[in-house]
C-alpha positions as CSV (number, residue, x, y, z in Angstrom):
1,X,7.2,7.3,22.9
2,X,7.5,10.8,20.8
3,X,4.1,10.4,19.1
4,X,4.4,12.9,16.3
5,X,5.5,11.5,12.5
6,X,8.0,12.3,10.6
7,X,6.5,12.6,6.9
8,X,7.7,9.1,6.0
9,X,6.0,7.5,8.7
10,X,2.9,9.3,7.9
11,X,3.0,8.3,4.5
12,X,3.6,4.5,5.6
13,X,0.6,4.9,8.3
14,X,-1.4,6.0,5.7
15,X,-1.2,3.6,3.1
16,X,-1.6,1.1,5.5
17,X,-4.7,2.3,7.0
18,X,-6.1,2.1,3.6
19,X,-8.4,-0.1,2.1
20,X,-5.7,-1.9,0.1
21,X,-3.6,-2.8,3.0
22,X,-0.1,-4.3,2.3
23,X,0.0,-6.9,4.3
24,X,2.3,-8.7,5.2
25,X,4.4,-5.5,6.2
26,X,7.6,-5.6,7.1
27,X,9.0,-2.0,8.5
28,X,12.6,-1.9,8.5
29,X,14.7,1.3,9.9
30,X,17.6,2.5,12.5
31,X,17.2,2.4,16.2
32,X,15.2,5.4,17.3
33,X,13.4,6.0,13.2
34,X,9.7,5.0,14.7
35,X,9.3,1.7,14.0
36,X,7.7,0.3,17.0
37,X,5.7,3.7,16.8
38,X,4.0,3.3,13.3
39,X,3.3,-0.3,14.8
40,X,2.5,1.1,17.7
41,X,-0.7,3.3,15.8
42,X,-1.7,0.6,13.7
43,X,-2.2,-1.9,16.4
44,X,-4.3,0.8,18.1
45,X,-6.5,1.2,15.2
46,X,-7.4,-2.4,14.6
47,X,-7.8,-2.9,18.2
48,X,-10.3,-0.3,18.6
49,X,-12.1,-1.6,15.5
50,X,-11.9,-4.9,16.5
51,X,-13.5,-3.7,19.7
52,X,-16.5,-2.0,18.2
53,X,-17.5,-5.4,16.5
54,X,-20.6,-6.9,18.3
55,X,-21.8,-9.6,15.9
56,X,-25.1,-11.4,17.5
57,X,-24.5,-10.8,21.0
58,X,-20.8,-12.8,20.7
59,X,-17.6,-10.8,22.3
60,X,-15.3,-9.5,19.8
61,X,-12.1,-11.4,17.9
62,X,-9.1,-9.1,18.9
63,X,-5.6,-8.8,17.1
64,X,-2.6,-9.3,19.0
65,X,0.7,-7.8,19.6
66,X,3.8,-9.3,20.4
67,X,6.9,-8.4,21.7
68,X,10.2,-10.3,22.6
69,X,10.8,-9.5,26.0
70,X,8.3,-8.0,28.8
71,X,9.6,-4.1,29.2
72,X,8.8,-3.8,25.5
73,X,5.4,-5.1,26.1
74,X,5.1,-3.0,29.2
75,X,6.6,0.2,26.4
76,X,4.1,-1.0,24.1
77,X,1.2,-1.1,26.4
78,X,1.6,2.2,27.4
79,X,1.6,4.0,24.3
80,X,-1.4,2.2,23.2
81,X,-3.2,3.1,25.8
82,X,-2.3,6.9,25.2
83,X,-3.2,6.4,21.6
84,X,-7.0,4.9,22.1
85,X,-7.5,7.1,25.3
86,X,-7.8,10.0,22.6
87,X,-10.4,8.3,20.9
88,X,-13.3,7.6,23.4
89,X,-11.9,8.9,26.8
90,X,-14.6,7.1,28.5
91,X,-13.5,3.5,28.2
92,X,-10.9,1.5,30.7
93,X,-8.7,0.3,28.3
94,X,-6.3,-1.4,30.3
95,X,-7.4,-4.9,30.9
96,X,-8.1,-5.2,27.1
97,X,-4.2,-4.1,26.3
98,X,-3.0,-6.4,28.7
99,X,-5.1,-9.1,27.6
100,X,-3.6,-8.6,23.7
101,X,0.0,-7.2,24.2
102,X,2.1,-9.8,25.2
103,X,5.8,-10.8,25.4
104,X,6.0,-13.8,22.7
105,X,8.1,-16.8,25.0
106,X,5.8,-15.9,27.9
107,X,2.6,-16.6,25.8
108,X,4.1,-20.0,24.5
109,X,4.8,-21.4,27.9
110,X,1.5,-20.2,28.7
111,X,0.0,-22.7,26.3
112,X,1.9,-25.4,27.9
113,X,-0.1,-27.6,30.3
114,X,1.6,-26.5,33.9
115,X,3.2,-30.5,34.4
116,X,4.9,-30.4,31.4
117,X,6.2,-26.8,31.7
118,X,9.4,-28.5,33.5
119,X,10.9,-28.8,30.0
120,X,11.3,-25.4,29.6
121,X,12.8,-24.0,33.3
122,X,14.1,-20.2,32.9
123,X,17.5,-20.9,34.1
124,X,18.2,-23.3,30.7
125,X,16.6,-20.9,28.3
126,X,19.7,-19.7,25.6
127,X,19.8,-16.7,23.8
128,X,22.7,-16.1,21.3
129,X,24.3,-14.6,24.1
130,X,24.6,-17.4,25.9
131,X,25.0,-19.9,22.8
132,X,28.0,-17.6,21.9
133,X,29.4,-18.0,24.9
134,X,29.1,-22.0,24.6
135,X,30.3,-22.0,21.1
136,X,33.4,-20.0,22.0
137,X,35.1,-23.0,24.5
138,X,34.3,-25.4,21.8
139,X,35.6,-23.5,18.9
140,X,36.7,-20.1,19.7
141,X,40.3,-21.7,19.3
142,X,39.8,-23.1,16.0
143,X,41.0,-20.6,13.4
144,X,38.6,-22.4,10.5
145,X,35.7,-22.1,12.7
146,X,36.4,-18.6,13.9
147,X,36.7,-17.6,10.0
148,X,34.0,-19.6,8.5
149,X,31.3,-20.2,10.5
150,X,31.5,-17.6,13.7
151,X,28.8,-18.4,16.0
152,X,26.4,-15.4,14.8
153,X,26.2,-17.7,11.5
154,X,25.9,-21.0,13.3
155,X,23.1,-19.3,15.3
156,X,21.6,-17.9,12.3
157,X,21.7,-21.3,10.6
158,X,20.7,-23.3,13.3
159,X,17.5,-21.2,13.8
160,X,16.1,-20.2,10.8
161,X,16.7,-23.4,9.0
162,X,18.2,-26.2,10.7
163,X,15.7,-26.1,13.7
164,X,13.5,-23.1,12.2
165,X,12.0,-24.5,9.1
166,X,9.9,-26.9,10.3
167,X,8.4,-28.4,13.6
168,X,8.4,-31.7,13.1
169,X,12.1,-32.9,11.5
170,X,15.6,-30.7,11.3
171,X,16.7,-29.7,7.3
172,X,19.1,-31.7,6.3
173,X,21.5,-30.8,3.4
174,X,19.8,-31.9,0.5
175,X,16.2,-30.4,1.7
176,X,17.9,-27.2,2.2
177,X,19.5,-27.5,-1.5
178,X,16.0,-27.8,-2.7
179,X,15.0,-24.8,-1.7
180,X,14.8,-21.7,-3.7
181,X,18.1,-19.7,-4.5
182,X,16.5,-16.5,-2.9
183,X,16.2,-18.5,0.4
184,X,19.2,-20.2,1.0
185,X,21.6,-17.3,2.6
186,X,24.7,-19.8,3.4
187,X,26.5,-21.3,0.5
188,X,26.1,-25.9,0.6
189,X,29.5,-26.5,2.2
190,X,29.0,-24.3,5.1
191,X,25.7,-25.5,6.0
192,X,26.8,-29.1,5.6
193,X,29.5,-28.1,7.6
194,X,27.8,-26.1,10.4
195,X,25.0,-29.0,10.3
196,X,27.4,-31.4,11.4
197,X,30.3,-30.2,13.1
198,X,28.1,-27.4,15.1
199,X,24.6,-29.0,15.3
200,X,25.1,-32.8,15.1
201,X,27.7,-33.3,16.9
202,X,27.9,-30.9,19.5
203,X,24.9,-28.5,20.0
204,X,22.1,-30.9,19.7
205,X,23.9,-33.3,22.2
206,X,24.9,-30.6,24.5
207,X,20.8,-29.7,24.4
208,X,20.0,-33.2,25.6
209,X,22.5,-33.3,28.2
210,X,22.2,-30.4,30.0
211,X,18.8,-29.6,29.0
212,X,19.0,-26.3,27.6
213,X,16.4,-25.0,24.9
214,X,16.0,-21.8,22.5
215,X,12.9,-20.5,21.4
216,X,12.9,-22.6,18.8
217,X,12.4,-25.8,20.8
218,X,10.0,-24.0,23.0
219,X,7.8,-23.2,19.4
220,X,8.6,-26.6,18.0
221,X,6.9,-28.2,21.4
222,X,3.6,-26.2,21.3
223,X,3.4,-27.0,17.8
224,X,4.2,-30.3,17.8
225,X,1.7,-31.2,21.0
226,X,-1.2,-29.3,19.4
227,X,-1.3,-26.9,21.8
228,X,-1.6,-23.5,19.6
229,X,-5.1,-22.4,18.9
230,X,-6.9,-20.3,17.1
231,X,-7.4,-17.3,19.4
232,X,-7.0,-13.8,17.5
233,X,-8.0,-12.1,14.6
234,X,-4.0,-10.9,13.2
């Protein structure tokens, strides 16, 4: 990682650093600007806080960091460790990195007793690359579907609402016409029609019968069976 800042993302590590932290953050930027960098430093600095924090003889509370796939936790590691091996020299820092820099769908399944982690076998897991591919033989020859709801929106629909905005039922029309104008990104006739030409009728059944899953139903499962607990501090 090039560790030296631009003056933008010194101005943002800054004021972040401050007392009056704005949190939540969200850091938005082209590939390459030094996003996962200015992360990057302010992970480091909260971990080696957090790590300096000996209350009563009881081990510290650490944040965690999360990635979505294991060479950027590997990438992210690494430059963490440079980062706090400037500031004692004299402390092994690996095993507590590896410990709180994890890949996100790795940690879930992780939570899930090893008997029951059948549901979730590699080999059925779909990304959008592979739902894509799916939606394409079922409706890559329709010229409606192509136009209105391409599979990027279906995907888009499916996860962040449909199966997204809560663990424990799917949002159905009129729940997702009650919620606030600034959070509904799809107009009422394409998520009615995405919910039940795409979902009901042929993604949700497909699901069940071949026994794929997304990372949604992997996140739905821990949630649902209790299995997330309170472990770090952010």
């Amino acid at each position: 990682a090039n560790l030296a800042f631009s003056p933008q993302e010194s101005d943002i590590l800054y004021k972040t650093l401050q007392e009056e932290r704005p949190f939540p953050l969200f850091i938005n930027g082209r590939a390459g600007s030094g996003k996962s960098t200015i992360l990057q430093h302010l992970f480091s600095e909260y971990l080696y806080f957090s790590s300096q924090q000996i209350t009563y003889n009881k081990p510290p509370i650490y944040p965690a960091y999360f990635t979505c796939n294991q060479t950027l936790t590997d990438r992210a590691s690494d430059t963490i460790k440079q980062i706090l091996q400037v500031k004692d020299t004299q402390k092994s820092w690996s095993p507590l990195i590896k410990s709180v820099c994890l890949e996100f769908r790795g940690f879930l399944i992780d939570l899930i007793p090893l008997e029951e982690r059948g549901k979730f076998e590699r080999k059925k897991w779909l990304d959008y690359g592979h739902f894509r591919l799916l939606w394409d033989k079922k409706f890559g020859h329709h010229a409606q579907a192509l136009q209105n709801y391409p599979a990027s929106l279906c995907w888009h629909v499916i996860r962040s609402y449909i199966k997204g905005f809560s663990f424990d039922n799917y949002l159905e029309l009129h729940e997702y016409q009650e919620l606030g104008e600034d959070q509904r990104s799809v107009n009422d006739v394409i998520y009615q029609t995405i919910y039940e030409s795409v979902w009901q009728n042929w993604y949700l059944p497909l699901c069940k019968k071949e026994n794929y899953w997304d990372d949604q139903d992997l996140a739905r499962y821990v949630l649902s069976h209790d299995y997330v607990k309170p472990r770090f501090a952010a």
